[in-house]
N, CA, C and O of each residue as an XYZ file, in Angstrom:
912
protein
N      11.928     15.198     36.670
C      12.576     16.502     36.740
C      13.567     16.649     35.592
O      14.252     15.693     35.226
N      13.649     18.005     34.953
C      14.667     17.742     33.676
C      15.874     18.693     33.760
O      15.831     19.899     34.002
N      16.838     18.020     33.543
C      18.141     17.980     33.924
C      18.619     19.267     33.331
O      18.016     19.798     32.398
N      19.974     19.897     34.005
C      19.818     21.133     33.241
C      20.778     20.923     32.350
O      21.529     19.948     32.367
N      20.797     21.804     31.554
C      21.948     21.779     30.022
C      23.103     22.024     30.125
O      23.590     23.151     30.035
N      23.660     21.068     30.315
C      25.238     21.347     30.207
C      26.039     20.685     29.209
O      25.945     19.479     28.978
N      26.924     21.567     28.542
C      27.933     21.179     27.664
C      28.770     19.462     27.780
O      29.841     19.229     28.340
N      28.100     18.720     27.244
C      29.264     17.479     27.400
C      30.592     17.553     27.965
O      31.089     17.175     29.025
N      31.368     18.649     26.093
C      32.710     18.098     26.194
C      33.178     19.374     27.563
O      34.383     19.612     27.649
N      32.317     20.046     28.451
C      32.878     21.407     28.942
C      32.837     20.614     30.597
O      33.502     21.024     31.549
N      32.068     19.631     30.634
C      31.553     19.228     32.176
C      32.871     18.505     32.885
O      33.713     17.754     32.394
N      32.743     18.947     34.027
C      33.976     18.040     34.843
C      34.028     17.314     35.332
O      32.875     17.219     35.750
N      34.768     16.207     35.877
C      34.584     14.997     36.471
C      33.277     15.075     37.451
O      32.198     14.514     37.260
N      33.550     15.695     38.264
C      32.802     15.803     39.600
C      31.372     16.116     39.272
O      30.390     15.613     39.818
N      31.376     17.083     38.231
C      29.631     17.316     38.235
C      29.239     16.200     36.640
O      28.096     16.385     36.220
N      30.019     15.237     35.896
C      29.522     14.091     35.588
C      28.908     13.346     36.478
O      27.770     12.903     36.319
N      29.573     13.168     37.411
C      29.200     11.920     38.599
C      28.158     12.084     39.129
O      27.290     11.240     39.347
N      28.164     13.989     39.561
C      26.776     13.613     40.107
C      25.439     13.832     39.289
O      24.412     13.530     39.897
N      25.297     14.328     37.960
C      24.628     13.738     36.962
C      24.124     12.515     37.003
O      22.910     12.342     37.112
N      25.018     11.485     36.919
C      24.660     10.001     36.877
C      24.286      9.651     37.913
O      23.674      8.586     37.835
N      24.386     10.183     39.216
C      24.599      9.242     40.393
C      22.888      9.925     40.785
O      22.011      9.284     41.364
N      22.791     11.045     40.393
C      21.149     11.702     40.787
C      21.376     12.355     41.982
O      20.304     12.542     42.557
N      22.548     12.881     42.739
C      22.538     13.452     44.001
C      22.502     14.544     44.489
O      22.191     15.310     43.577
N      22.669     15.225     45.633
C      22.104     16.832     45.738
C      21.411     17.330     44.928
O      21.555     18.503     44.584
N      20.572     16.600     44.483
C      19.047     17.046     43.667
C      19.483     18.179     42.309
O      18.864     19.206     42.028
N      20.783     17.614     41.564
C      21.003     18.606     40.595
C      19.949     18.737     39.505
O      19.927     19.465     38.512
N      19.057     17.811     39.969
C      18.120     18.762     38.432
C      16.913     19.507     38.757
O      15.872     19.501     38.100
N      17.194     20.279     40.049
C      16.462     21.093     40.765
C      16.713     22.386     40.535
O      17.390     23.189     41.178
N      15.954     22.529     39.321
C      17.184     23.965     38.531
C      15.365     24.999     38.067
O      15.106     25.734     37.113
N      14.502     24.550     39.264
C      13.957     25.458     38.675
C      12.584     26.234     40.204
O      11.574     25.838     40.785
N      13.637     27.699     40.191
C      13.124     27.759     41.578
C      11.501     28.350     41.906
O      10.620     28.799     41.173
N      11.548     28.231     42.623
C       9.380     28.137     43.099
C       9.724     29.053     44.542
O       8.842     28.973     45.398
N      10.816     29.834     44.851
C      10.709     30.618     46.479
C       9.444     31.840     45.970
O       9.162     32.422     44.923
N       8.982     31.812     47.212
C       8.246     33.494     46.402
C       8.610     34.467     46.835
O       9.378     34.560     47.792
N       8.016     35.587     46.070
C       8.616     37.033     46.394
C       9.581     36.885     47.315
O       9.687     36.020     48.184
N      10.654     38.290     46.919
C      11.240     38.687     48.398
C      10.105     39.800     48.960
O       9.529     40.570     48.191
N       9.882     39.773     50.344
C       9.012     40.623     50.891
C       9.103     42.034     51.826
O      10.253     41.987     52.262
N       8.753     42.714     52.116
C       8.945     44.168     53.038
C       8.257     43.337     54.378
O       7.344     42.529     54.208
N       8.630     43.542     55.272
C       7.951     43.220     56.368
C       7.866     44.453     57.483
O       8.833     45.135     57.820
N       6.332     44.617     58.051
C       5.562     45.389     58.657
C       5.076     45.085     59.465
O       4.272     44.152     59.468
N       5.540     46.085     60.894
C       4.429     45.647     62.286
C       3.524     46.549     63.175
O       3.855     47.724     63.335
N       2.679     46.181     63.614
C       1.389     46.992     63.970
C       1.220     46.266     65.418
O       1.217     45.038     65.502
N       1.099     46.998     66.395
C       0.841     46.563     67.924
C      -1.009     46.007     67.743
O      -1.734     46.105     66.753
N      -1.350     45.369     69.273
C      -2.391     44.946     68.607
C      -2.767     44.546     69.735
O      -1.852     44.649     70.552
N      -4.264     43.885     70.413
C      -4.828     43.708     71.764
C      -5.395     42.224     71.815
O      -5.461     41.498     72.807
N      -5.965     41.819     69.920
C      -6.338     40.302     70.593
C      -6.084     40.120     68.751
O      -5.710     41.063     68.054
N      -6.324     38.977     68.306
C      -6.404     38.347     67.118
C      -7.460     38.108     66.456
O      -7.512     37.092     65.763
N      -8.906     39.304     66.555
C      -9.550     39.485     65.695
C      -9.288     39.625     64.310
O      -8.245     39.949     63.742
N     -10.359     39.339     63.877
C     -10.596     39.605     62.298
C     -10.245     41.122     62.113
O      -9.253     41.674     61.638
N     -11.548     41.658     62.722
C     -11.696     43.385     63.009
C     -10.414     43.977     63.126
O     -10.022     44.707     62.216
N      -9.862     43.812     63.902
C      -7.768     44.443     64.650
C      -7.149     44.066     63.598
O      -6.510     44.717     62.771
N      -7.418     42.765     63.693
C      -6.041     42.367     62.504
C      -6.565     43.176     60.659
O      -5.817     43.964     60.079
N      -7.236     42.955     60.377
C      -7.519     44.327     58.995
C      -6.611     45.959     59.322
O      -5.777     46.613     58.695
N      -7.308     46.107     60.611
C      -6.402     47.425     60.412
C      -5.157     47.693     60.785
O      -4.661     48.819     60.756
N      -4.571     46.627     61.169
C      -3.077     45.993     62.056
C      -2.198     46.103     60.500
O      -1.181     46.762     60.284
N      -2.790     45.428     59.758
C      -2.167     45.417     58.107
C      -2.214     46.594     57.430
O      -1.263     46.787     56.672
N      -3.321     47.711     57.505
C      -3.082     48.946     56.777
C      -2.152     49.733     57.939
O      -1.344     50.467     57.370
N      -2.030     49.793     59.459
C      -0.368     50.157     60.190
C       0.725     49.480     59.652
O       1.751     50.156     59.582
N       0.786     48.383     59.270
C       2.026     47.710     59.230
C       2.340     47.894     57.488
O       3.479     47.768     57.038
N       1.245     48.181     56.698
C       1.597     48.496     55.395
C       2.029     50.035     55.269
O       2.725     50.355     54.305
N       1.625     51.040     56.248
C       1.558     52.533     56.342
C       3.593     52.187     57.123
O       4.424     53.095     57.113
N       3.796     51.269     57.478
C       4.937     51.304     58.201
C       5.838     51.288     57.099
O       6.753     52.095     56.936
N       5.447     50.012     56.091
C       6.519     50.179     54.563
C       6.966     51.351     53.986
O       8.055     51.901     53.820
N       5.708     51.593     53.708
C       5.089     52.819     53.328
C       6.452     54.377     53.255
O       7.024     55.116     52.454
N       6.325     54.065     54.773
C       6.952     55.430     55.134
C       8.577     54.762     55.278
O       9.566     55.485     55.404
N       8.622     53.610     55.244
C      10.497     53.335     55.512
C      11.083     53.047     54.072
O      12.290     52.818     53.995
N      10.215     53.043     52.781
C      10.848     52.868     51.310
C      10.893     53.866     50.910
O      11.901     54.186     50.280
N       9.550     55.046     51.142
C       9.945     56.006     50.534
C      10.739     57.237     51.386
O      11.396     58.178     50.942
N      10.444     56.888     52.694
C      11.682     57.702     54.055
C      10.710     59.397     53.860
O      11.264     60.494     53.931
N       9.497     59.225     53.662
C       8.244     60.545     53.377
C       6.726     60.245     54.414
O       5.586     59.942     54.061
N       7.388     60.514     55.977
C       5.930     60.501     56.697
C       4.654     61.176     55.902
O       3.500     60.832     55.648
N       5.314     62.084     55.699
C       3.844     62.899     55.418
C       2.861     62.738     54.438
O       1.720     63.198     54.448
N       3.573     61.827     53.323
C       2.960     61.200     52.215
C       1.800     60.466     52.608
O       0.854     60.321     51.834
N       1.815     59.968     53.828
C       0.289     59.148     54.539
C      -0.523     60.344     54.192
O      -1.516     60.479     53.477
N      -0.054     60.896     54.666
C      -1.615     62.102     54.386
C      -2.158     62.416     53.132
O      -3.224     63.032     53.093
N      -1.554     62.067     52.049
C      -2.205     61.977     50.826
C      -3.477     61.366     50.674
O      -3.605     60.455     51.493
N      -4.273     61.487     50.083
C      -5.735     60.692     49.817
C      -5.114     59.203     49.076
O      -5.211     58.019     49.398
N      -4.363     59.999     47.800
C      -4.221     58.864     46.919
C      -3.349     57.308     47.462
O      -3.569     56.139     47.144
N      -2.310     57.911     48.394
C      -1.448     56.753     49.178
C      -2.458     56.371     50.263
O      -2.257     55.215     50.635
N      -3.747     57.120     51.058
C      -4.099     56.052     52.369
C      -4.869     55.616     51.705
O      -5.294     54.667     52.363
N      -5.723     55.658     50.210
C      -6.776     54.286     49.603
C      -5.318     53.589     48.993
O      -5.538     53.121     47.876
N      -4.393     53.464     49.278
C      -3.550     52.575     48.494
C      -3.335     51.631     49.433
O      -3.363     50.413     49.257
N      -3.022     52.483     50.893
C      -2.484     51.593     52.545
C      -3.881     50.772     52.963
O      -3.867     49.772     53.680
N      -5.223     51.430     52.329
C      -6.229     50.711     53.022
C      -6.906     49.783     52.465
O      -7.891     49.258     52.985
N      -6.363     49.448     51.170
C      -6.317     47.705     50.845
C      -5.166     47.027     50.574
O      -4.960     46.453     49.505
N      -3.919     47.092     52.079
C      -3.185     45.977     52.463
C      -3.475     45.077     52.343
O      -2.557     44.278     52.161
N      -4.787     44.552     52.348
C      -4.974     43.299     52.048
C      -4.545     42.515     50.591
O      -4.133     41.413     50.226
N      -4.813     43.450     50.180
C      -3.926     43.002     48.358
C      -2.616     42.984     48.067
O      -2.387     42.497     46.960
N      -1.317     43.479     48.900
C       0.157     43.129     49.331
C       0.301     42.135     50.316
O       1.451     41.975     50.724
N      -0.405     41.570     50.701
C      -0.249     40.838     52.365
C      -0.140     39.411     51.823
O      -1.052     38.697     51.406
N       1.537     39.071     51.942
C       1.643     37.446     51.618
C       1.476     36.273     52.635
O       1.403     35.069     52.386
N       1.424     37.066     54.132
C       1.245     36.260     55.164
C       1.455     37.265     56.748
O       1.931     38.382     56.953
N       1.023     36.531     57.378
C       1.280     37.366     58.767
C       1.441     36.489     59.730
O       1.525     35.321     59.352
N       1.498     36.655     60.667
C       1.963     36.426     62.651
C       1.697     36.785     63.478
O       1.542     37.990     63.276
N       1.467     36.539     64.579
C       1.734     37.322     66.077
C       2.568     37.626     66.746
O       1.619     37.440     67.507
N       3.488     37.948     67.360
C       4.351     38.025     68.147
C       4.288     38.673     69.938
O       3.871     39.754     70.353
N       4.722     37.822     70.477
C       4.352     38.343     72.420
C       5.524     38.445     72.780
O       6.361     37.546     72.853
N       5.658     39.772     73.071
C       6.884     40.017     74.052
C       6.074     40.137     75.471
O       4.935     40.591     75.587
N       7.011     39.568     76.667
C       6.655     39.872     77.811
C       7.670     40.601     78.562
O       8.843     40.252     78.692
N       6.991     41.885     79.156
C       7.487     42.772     79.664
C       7.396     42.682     81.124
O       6.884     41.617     81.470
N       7.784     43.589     82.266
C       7.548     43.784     83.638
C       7.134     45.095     84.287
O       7.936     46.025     84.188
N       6.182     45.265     84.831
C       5.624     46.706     85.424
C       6.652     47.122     86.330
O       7.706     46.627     86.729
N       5.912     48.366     86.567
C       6.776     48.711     88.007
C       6.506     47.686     89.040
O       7.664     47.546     89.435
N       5.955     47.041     89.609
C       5.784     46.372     90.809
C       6.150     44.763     89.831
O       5.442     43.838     90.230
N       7.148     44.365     88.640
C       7.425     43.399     88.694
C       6.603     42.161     87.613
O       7.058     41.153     87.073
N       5.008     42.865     87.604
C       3.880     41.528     87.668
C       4.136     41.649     85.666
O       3.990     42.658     84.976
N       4.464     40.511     85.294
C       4.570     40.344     83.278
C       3.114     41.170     82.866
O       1.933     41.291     83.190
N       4.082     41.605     81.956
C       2.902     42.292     80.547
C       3.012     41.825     79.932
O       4.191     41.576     79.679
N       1.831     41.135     78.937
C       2.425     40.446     77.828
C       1.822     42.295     76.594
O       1.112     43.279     76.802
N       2.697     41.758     75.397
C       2.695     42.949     74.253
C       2.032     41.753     73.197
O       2.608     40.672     73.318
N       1.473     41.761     72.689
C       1.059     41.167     71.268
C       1.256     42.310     70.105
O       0.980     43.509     70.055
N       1.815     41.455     69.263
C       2.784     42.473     67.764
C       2.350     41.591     66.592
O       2.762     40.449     66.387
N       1.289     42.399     65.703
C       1.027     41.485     64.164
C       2.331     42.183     63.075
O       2.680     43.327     62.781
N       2.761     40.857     62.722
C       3.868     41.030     61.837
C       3.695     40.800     60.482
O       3.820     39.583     60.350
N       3.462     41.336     59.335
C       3.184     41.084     58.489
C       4.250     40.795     56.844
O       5.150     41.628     56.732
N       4.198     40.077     56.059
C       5.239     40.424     54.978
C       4.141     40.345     54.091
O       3.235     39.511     54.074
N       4.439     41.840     52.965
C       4.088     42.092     51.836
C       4.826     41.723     50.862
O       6.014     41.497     51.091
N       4.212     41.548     49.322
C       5.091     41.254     48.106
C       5.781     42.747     48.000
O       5.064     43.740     48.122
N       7.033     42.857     47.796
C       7.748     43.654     47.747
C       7.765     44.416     46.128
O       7.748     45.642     46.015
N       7.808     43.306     44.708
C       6.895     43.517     43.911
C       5.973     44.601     43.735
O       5.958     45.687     43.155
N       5.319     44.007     44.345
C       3.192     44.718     44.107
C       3.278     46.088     45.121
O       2.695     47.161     44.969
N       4.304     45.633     46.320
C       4.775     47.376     46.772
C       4.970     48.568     46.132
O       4.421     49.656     45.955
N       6.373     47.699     45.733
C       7.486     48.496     44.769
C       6.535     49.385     43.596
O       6.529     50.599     43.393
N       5.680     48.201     42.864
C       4.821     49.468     41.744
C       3.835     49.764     42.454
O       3.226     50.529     41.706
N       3.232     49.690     43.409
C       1.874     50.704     44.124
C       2.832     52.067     44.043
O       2.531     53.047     43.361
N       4.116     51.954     44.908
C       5.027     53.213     45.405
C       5.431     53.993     44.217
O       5.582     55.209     44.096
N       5.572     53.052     43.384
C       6.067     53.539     41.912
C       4.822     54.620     40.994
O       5.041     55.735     40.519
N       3.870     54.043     40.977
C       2.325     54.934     40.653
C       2.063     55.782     41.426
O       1.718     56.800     40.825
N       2.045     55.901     42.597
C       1.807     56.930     43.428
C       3.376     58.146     43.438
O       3.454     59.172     44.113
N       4.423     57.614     42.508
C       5.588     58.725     42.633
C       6.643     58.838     43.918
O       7.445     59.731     44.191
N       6.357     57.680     44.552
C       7.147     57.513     45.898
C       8.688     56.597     45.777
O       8.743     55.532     45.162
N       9.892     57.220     46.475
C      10.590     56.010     46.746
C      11.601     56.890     45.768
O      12.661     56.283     45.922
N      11.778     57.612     45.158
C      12.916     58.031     44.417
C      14.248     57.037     43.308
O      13.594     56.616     42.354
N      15.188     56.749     43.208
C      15.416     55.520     42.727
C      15.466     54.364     42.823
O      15.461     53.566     41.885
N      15.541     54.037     44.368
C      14.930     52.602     44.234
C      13.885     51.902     44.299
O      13.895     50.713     44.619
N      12.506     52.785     43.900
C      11.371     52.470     43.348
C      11.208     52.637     41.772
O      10.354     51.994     41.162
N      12.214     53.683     41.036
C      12.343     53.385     39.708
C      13.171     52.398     39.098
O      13.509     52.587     37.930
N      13.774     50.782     40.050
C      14.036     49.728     39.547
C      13.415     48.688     39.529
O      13.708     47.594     39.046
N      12.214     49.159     40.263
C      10.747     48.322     39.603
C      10.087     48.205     38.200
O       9.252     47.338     37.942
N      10.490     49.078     37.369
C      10.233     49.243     36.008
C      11.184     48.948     35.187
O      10.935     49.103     33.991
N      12.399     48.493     35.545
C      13.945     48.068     35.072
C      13.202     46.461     34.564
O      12.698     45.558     35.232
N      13.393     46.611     33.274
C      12.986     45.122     32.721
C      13.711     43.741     33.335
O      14.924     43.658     33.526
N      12.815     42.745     33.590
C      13.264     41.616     33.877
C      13.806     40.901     33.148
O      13.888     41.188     31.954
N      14.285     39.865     33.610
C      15.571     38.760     33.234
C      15.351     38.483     31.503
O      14.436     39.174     31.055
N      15.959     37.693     30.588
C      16.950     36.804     31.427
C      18.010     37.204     31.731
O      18.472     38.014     30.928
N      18.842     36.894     32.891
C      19.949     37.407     33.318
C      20.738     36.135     33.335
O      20.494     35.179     34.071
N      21.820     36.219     32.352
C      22.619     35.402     32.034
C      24.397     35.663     33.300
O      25.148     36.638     33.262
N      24.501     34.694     34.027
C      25.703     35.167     34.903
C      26.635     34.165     34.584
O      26.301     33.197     33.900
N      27.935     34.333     35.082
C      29.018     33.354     35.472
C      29.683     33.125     36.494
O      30.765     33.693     36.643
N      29.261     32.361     37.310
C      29.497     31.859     38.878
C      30.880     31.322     39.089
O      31.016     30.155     38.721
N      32.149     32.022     39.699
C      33.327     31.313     39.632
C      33.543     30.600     40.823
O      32.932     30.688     41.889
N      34.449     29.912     40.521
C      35.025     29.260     42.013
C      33.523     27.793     41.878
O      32.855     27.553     42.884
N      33.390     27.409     41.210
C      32.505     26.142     41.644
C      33.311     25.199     41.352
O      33.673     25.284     40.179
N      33.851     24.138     42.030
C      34.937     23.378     41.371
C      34.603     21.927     42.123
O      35.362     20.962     42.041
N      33.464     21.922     42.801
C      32.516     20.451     43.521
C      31.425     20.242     43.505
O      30.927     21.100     42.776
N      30.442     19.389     43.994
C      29.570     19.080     44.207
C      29.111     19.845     45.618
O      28.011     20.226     46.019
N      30.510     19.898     46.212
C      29.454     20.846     47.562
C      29.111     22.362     46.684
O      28.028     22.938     46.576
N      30.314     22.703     46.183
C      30.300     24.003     45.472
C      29.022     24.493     44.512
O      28.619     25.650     44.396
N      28.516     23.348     43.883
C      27.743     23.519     42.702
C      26.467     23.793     43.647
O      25.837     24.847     43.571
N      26.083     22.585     44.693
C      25.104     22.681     45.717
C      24.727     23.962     46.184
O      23.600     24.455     46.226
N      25.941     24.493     46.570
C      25.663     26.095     47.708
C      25.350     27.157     47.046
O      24.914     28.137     47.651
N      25.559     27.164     45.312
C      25.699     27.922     44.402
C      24.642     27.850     44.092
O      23.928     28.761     44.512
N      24.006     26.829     43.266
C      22.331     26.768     42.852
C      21.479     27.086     44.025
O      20.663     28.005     43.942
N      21.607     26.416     45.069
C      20.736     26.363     46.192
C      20.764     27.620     46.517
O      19.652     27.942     46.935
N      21.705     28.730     46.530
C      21.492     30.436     47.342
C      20.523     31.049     45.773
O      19.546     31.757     46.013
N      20.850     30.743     44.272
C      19.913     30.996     43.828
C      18.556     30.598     43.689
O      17.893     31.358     42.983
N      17.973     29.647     44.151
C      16.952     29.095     43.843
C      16.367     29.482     45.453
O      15.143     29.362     45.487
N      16.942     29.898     46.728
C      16.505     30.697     47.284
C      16.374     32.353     47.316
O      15.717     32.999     48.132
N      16.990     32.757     46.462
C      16.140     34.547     45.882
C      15.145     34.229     45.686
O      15.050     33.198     45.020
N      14.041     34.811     46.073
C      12.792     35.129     46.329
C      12.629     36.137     44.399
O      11.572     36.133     43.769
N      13.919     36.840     43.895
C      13.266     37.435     42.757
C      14.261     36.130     41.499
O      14.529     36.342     40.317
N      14.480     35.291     42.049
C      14.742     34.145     40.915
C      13.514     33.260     40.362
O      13.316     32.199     40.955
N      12.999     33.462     39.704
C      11.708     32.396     39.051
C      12.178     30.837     38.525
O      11.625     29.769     38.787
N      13.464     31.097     37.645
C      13.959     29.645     37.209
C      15.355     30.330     36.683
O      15.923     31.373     36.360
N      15.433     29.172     36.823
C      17.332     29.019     36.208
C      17.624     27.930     35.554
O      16.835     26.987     35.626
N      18.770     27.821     34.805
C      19.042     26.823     33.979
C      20.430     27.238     33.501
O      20.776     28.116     32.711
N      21.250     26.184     34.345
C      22.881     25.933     33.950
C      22.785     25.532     32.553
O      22.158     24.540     32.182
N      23.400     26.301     31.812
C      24.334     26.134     30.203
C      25.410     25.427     29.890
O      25.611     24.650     28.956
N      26.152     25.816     30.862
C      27.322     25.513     30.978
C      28.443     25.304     31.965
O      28.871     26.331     32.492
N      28.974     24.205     32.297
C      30.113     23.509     33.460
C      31.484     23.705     32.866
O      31.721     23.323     31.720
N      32.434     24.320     33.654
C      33.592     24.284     33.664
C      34.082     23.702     34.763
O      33.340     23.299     35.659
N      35.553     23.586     34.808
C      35.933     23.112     35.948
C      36.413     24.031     37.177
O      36.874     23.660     38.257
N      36.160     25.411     36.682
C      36.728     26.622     37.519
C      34.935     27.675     37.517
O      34.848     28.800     38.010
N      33.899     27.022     36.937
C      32.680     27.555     37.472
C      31.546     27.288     36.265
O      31.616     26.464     35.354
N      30.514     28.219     36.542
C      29.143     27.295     36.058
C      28.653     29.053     34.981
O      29.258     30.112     35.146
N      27.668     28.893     34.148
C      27.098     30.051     33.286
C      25.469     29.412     33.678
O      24.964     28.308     33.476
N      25.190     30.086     34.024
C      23.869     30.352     34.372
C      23.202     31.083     34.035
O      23.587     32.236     34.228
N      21.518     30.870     33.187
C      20.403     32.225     32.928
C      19.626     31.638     34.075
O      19.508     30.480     34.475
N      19.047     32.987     34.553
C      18.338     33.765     35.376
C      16.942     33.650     34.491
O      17.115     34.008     33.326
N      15.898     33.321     34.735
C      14.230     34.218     34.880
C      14.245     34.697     36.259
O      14.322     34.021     37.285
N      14.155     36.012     36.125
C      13.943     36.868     37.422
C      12.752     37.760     37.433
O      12.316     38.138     36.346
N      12.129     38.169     38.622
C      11.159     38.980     38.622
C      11.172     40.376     38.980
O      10.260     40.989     39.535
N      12.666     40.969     38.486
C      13.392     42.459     39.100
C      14.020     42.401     38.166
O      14.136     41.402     37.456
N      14.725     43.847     37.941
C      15.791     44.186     36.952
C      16.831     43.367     37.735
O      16.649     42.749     38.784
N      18.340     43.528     36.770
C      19.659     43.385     36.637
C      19.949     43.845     38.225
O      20.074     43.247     39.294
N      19.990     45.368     37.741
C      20.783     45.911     39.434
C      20.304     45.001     40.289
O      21.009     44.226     40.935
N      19.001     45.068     40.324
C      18.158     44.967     41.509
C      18.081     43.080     42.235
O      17.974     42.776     43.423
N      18.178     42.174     41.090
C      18.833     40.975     41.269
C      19.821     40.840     41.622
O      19.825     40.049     42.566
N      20.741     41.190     41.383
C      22.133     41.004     41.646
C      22.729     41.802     43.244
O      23.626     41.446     44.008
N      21.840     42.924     43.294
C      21.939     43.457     44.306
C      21.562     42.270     45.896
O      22.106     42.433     46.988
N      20.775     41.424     45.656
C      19.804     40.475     46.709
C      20.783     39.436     46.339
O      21.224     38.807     47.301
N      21.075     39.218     45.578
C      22.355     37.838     45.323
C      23.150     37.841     46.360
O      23.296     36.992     47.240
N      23.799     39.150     46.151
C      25.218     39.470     46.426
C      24.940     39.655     48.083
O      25.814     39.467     48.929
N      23.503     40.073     48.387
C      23.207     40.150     49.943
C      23.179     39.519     50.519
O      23.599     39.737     51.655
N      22.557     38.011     50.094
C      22.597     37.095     50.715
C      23.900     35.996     50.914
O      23.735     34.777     50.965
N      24.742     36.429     50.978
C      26.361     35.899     51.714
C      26.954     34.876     50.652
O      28.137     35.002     50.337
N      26.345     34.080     50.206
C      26.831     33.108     49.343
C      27.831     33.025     48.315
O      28.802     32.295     48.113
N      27.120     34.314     47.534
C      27.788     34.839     46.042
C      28.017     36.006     46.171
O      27.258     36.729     46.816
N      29.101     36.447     45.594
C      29.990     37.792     45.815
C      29.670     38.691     43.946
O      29.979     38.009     42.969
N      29.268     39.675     43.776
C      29.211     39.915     42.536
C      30.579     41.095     41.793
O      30.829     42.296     41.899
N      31.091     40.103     41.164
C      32.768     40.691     40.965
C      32.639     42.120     39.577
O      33.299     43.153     39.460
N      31.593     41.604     38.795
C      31.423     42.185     37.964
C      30.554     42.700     37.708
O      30.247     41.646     37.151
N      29.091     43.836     37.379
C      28.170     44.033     37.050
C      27.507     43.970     35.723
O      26.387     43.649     35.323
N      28.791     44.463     35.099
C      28.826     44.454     32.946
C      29.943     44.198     32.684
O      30.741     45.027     32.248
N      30.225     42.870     32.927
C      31.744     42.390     32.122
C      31.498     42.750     30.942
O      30.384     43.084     30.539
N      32.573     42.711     30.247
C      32.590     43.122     28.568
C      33.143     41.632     27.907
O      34.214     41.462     27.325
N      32.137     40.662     28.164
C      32.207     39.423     27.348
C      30.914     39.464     26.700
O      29.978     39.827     27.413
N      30.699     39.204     25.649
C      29.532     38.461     25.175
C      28.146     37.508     25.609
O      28.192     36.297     25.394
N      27.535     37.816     25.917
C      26.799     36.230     26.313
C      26.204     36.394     27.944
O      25.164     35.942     28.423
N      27.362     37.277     28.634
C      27.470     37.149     30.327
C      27.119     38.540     31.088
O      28.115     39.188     31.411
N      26.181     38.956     31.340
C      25.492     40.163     31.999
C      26.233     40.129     33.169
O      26.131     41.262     33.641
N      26.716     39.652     33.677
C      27.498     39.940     35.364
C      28.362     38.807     35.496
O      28.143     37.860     34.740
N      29.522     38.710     36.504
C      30.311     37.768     36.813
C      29.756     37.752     38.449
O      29.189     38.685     39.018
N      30.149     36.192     39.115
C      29.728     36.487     40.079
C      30.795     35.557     41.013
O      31.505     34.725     40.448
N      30.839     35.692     42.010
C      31.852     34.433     42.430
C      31.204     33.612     43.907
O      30.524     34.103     44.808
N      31.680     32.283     43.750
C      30.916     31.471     45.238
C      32.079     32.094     46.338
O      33.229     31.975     45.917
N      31.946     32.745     47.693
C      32.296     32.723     48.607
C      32.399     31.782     49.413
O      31.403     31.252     49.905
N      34.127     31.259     49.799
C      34.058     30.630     50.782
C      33.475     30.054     51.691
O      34.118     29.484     52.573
């Protein structure tokens, strides 16, 4: 695994050590999560082949109508041949059984196919078809590299919680630390989303707080900070 690049004379005690020592997997600097996904559900009677095909064009017709917030757009020709090969967004699916009670008491069971699509391959279907208003036109917002500066990393737990919430974004492809300070880390981004739209899923997922969007430094597309 190859180690990521950090400045000699810039590195601090703590993330020397664990350099040398090989621990919390710091040279795990290059992330493999996939897509972030839309997830879609369609009621359903048994776990056919047959059901489950058209369980995925409901549960894709469900995206459908909650990104771009336009029922009526199903009725287009051009969007239901788009909903009726779900099968080409569909990164995985499920079942799900809720059990319910009749009037007289006796369980119902409900079976629910749950599906997650690439959010991606959504985003521009919705985008070609003219759906979704601006936040389907940050699907066309050029990708990375997105160069950040992560403050507040000042440990090994710190550095850990910091890489690890990026290398779980689903729109992070790889990363590679530049640079160690003793008050935080510079990090580029390969991402598979624009700027906003990265930073926006960063900042969602609890970890990292985004302080800045366009600092006016050189070098650094966003500031970002580790949360407590």
């Amino acid at each position: 695994m190859r180690m990521p690049t950090i400045r000699p004379q810039a590195a601090p005690a703590w993330l020397r050590r664990l350099a040398l020592g090989g621990a919390l997997g710091l040279a795990a600097v290059s992330a493999s999560a996939a897509p972030t996904t839309y997830s879609g559900e369609a009621p359903v009677t048994s776990q056919s082949e047959a059901e489950r095909s058209e369980a995925l064009k409901t549960a894709l017709a469900d995206v459908v109508v909650r990104r771009s917030g336009d029922a009526a757009a199903l009725a287009r020709g051009d969007v239901a041949r788009a909903v009726a090969e779900a099968g080409r967004y569909v990164l995985q699916y499920q079942y799900r059984r809720d059990v319910s009670a009749d009037a007289a008491g006796a369980p119902q069971v409900h079976l629910t196919l749950v599906a997650e699509f690439d959010s991606a391959a959504v985003d521009r279907m919705l985008a070609r078809l003219g759906l979704g208003g601006e936040a389907i036109a940050e699907a066309d917002e050029p990708a990375g590299p997105l160069r950040v500066w992560i403050a507040g990393v000042r440990s090994a737990m710190d550095y850990a919680r910091a890489i690890g919430s990026l290398e779980r974004n689903g729109l992070v492809r790889e990363l590679r630390v530049t640079e160690a300070r003793a008050d935080g880390l510079l990090v580029e981004l390969t991402t598979t989303a624009g700027h906003a739209r990265t930073l926006e899923a960063l900042d969602a997922q609890g970890t990292l707080t985004v302080t800045t969007a366009a600092p006016p430094v050189d070098g650094i597309d966003a500031t970002l900070a580790l949360r407590p």
